[in-house]
N, C-alpha and C positions, 0 to 999 in steps of 0.2 A: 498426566497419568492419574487415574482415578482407582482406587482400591477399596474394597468393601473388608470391615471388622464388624462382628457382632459387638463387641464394648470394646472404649477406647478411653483411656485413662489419662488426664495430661497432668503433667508430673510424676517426678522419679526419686521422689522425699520421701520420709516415711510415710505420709498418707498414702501416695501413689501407690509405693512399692508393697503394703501392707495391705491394700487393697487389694493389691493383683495375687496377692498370695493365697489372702483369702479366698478371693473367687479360682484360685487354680487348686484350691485343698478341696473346694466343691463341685470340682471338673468342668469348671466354666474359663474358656481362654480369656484373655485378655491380654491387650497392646499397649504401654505404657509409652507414651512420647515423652523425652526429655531433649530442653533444650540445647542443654552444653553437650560437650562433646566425649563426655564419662559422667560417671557418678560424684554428684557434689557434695565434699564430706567435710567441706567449710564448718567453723563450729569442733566446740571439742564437747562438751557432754551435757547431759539434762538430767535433773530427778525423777526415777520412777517409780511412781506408786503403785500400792497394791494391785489396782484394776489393770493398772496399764501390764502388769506381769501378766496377769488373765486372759487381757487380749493377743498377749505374744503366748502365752501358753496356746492359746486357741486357733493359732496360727503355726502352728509346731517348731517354735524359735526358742520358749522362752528357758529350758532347762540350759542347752547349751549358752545362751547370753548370760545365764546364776552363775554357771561356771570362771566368768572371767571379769565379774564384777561383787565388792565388798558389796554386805547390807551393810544399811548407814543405820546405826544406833538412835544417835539424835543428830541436832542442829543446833548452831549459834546464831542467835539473833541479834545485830547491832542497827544503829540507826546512827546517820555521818549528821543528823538535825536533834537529837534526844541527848542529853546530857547523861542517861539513864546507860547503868553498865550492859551490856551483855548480856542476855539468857538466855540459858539452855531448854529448848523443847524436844523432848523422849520421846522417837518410834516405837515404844514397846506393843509390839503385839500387831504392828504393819512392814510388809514386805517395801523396804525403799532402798532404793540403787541407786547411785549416780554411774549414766549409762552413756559407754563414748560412740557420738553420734555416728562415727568411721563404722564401728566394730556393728552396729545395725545395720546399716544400709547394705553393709557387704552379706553379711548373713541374710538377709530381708532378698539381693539381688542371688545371691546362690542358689538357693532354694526354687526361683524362678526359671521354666522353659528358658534355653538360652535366647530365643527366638521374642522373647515377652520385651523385653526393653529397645526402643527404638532412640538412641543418638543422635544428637545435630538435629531438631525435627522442633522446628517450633513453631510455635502455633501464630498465624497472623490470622486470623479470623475464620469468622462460624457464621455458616449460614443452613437454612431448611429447606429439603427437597422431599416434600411427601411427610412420610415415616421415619427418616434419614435425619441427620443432622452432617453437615460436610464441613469440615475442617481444613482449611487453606494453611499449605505449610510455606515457609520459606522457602525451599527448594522448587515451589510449583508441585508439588503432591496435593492429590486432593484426598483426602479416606472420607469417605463414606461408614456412620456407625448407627446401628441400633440405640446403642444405649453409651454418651457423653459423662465423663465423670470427672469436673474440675477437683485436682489439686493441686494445682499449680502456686499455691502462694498470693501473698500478698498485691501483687499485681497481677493478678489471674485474669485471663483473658476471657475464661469461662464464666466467671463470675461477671465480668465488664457486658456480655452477651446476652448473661443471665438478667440484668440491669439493676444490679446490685450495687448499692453505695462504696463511694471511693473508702477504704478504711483511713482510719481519722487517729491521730498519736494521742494516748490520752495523758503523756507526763510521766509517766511512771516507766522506773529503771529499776533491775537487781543486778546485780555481781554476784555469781556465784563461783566458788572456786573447790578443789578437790587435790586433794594430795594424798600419799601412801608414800608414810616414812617406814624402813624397814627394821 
């Protein structure tokens, strides 16, 4: 079965999902294929800066997400190699959240035509017809799309088609952690 979308999004993470939002606040559809078979809310939170409030502002998410997340004041910085104690680095005068990765995605897929997120649908390859760019799903689906938008992640198949370098680990780890004592 072969199915024609004007834009096709692969990945259903916040890129994806905030993609499709954007393009649905500028009345342009968009089909988001994810592979698993719901939303993957793996992970518990990340830091958001000022900008990134901007861009969920500007995607009409970001006052309800204020509502159920503290601003973070400052930060403790330690090092498990530095002998050196502890310091504190001051947000004053920057919008920062630690924001639970669930509580986006769900807001991010609400907001979205219910019809916009497509489950179980993963991408085994891309290939070009024309204008078209065709999309081989697992199931034997083929879509047909005007306009391709990898974000699928670190093993992106989009990216692999695109002929973009495998990403490469560069050593580096953080821990971060988050608490609310009452």
């Amino acid at each position: 079965m072969e199915i024609v979308e004007d834009v096709v999004i692969v990945g259903a993470g916040i890129a994806g999902l905030t993609t499709s939002l954007g393009l649905h606040r500028l009345g342009i559809r968009s089909l988001v294929l994810e592979s698993s078979d719901e939303l993957r809310i793996t992970g518990f939170a990340f830091t958001t800066w000022s900008n990134a409030w901007k861009a969920l502002d500007a995607v009409g998410i970001g006052e309800s997400l204020r509502h159920q997340h503290y601003l973070t004041p400052s930060i403790l910085v330690a090092s498990t190699f530095l002998d050196q104690p502890a310091s504190e680095i001051s947000y004053k005068g920057h919008e920062i959240r630690c924001l639970q990765r669930r509580l986006l995605l769900e807001t991010l897929a609400k907001e979205l035509p219910s019809d916009t997120i497509r489950f179980s649908s993963k991408v085994v390859s891309i290939d070009e017809s024309g204008f078209f760019k065709r999309l081989h799903l697992s199931d034997g689906t083929i879509l047909k799309t005007k306009v391709l938008i990898g974000c699928d992640g670190v093993n992106s198949v989009v990216a692999k088609w695109l002929g973009f370098d495998k990403p490469v680990f560069t050593g580096r780890s953080a821990i971060r952690g988050s608490a609310n004592f009452k």
